[in-house]
VEXKE-535674 format. One line per 5 residues: number of its first residue (from 1); their letters; for each residue x, y, z of N, C-alpha, C. Coordinates in nm, 4 decimals. Layout:
N
NUM	A	X,Y,Z,X,Y,Z,X,Y,Z ~ ...
END
This chain:
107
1	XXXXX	4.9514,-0.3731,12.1631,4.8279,-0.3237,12.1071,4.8437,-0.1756,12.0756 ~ 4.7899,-0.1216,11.9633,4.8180,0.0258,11.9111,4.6516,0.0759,11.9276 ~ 4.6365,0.1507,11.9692,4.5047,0.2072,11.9583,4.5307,0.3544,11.8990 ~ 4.4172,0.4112,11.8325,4.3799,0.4699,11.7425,4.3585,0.5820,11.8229 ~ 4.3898,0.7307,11.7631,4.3594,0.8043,11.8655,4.2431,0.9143,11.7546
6	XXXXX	4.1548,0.9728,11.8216,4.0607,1.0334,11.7813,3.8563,0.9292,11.8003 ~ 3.8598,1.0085,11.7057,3.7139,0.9243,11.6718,3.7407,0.8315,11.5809 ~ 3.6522,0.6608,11.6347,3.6857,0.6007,11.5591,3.5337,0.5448,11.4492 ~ 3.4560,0.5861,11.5288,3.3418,0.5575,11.4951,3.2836,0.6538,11.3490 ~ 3.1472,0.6188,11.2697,3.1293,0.6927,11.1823,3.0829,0.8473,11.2430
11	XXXXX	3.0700,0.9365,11.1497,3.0617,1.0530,11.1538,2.9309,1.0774,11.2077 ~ 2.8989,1.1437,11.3110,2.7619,1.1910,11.3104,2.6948,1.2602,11.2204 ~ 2.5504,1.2024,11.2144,2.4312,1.3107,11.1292,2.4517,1.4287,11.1087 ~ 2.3679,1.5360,11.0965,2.3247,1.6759,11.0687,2.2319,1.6696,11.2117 ~ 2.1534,1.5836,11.1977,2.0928,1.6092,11.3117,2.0941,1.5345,11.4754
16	XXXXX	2.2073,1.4608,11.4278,2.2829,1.4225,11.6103,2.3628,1.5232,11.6240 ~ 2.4285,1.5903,11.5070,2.5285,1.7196,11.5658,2.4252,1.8432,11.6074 ~ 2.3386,1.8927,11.5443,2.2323,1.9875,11.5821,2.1815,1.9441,11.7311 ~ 2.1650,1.8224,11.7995,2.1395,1.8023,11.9374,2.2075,1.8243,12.0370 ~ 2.3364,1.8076,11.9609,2.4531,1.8377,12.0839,2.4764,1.9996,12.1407
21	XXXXX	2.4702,2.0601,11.9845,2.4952,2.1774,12.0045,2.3773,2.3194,12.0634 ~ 2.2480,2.2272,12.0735,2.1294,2.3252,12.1293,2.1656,2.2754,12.2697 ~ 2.2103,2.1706,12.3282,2.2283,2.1276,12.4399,2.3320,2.2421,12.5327 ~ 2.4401,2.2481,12.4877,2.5379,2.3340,12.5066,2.5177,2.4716,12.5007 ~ 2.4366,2.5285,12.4471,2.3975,2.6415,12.4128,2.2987,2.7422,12.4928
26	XXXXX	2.2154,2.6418,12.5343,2.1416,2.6332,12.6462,2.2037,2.7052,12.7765 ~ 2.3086,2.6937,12.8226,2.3775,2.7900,12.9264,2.4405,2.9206,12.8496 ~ 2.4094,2.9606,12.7455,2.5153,3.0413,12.6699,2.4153,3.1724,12.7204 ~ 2.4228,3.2721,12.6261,2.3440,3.4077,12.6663,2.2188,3.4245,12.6066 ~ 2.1824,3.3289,12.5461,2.0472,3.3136,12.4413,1.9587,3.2055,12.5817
31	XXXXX	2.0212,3.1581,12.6446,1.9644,3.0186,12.7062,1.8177,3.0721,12.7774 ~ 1.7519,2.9699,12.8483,1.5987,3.0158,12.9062,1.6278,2.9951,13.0552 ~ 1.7411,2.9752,13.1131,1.8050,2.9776,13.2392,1.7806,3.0584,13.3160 ~ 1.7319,3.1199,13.4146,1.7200,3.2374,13.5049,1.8247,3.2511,13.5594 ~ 1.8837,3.4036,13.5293,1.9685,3.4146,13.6650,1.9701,3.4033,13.7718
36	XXXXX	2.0473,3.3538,13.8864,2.0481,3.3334,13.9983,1.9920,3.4731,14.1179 ~ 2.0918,3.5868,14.0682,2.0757,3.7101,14.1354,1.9598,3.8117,14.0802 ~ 1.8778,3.7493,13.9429,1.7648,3.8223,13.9033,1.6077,3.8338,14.0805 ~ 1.6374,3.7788,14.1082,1.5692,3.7519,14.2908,1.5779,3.7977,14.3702 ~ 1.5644,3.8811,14.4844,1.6387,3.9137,14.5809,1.6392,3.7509,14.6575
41	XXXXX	1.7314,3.7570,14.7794,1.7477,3.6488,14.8113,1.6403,3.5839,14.9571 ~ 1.6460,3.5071,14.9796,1.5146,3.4750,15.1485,1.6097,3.3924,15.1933 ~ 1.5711,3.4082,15.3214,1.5891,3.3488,15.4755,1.5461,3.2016,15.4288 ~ 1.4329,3.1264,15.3711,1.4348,3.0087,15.3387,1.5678,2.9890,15.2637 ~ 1.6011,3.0126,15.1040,1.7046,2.9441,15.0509,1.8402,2.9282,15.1313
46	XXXXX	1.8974,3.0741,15.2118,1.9955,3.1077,15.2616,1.9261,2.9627,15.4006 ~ 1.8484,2.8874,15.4549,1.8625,2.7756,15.5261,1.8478,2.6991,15.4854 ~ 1.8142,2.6323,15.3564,1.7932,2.5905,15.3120,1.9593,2.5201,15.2570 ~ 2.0572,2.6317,15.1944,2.1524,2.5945,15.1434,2.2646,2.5407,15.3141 ~ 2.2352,2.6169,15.4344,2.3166,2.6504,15.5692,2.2964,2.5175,15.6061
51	XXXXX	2.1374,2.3968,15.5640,2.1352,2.2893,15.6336,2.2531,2.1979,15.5315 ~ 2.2267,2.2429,15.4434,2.3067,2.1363,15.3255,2.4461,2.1194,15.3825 ~ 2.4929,2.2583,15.4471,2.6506,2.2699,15.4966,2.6978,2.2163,15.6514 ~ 2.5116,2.2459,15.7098,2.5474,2.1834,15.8363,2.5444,2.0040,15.8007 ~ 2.5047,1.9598,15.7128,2.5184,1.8006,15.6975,2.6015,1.7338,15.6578
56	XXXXX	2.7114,1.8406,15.5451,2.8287,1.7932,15.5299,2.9547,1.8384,15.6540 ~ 2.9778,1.9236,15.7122,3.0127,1.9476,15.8170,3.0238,1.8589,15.9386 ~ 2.8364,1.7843,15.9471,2.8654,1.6601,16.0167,2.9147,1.5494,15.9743 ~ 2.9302,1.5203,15.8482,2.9797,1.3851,15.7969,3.1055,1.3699,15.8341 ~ 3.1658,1.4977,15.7711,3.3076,1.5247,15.8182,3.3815,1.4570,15.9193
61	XXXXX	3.2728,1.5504,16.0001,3.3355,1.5433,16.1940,3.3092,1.4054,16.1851 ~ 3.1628,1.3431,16.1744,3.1808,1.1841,16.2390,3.2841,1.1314,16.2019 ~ 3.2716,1.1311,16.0779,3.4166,1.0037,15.9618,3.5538,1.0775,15.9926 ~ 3.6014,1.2405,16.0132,3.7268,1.2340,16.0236,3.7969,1.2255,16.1555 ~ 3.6877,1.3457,16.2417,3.7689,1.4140,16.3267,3.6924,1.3178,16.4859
66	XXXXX	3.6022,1.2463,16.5069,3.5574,1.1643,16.6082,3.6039,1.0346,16.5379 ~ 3.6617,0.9417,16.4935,3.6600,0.7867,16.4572,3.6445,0.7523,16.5423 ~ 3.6720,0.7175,16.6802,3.7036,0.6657,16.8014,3.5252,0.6692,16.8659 ~ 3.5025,0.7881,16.8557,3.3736,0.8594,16.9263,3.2429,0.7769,16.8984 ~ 3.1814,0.8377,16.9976,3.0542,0.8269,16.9225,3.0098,0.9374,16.8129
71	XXXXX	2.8942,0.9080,16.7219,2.8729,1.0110,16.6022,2.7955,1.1210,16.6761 ~ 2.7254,1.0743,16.8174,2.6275,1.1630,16.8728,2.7354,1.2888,16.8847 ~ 2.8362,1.3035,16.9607,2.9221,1.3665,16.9792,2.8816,1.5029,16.8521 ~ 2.9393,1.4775,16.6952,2.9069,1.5567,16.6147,2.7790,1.6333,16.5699 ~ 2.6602,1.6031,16.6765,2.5367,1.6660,16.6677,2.5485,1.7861,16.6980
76	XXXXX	2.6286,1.7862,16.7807,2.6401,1.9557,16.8092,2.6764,2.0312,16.7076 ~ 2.7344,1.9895,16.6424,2.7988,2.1074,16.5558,2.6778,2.1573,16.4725 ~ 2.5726,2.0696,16.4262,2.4902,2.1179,16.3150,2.4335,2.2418,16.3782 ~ 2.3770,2.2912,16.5290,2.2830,2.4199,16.5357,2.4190,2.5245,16.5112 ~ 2.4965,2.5085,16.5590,2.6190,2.5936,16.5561,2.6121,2.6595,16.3944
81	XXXXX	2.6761,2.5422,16.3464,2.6674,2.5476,16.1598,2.5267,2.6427,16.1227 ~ 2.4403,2.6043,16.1244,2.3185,2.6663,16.0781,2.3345,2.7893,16.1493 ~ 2.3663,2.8513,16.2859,2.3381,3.0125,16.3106,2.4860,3.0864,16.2949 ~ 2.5973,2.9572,16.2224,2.6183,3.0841,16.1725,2.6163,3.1216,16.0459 ~ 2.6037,2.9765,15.9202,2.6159,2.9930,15.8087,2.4984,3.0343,15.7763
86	XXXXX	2.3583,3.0509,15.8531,2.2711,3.1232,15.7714,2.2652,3.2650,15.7338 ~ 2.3258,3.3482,15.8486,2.3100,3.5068,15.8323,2.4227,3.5263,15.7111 ~ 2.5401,3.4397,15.7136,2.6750,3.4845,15.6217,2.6283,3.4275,15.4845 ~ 2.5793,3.3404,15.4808,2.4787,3.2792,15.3431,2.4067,3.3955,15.2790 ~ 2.2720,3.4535,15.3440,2.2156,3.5315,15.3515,2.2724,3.6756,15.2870
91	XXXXX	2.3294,3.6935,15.3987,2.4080,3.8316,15.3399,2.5289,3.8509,15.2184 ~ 2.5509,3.7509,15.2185,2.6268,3.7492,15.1008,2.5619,3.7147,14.9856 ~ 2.4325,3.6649,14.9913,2.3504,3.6469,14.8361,2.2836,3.7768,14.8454 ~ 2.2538,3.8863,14.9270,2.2337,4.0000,14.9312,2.2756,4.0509,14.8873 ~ 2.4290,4.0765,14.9164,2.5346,4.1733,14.8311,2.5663,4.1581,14.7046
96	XXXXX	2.5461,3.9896,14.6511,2.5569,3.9571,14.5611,2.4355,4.0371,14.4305 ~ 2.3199,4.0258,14.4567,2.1889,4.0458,14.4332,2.2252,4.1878,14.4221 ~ 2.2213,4.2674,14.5276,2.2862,4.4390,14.4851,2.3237,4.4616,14.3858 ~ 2.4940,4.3472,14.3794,2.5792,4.4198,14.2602,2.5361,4.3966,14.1133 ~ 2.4645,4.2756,14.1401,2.3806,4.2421,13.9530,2.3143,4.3385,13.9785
101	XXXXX	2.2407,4.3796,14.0658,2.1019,4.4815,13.9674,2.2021,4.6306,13.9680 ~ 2.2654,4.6713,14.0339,2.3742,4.7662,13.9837,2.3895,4.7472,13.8613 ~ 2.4642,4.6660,13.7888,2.5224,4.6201,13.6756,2.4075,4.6129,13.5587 ~ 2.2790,4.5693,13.5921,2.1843,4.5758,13.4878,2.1256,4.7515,13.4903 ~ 2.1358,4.8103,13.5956,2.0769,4.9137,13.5749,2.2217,5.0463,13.4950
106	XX	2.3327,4.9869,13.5060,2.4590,5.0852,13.4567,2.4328,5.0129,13.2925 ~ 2.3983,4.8915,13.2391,2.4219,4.8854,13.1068,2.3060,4.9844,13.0220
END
């Protein structure tokens, strides 16, 4: 069997290509996207993102590092996870947040 390489189908419209390309464009520098660091940052998102890490963290541990175990075993780790990834979360969307408004206030 030889298959065809490219597009094999007919050509798109004027205006299926005009959809694709406002789509894409949309993240570009024209887009209606908010910056991330236009915010300063909070203690909610920074736990908010620390629980997300303490839950993959536990998946981990149950499925890699306990098989044998029980899963209770890996409960511990989540308060751990959360005090410490919240302050390093935190402070690092801080510093982050600094250096953009630096950068908007030097252009």
């Amino acid at each position: 069997m030889i298959e065809a390489r490219g597009r094999t189908g007919r050509k798109p419209s004027a205006s299926e290509k005009g959809s694709t390309s406002s789509r894409s464009g949309a993240r570009g520098s024209g887009g209606s996207r908010k910056n991330r660091y236009d915010s300063p940052p909070t203690w909610r998102g920074s736990l908010i993102r620390a629980a997300v890490a303490a839950v993959v963290v536990y998946a981990v541990s149950a499925l890699l590092v306990n098989k044998g175990k029980s899963p209770v075993t890996s409960l511990v780790l989540i308060p751990i996870v959360l005090a410490l990834y919240m302050p390093i979360i935190f402070y690092t969307d801080l510093f982050m947040y600094r250096r953009a408004q630096k950068r908007k206030t030097a252009r």
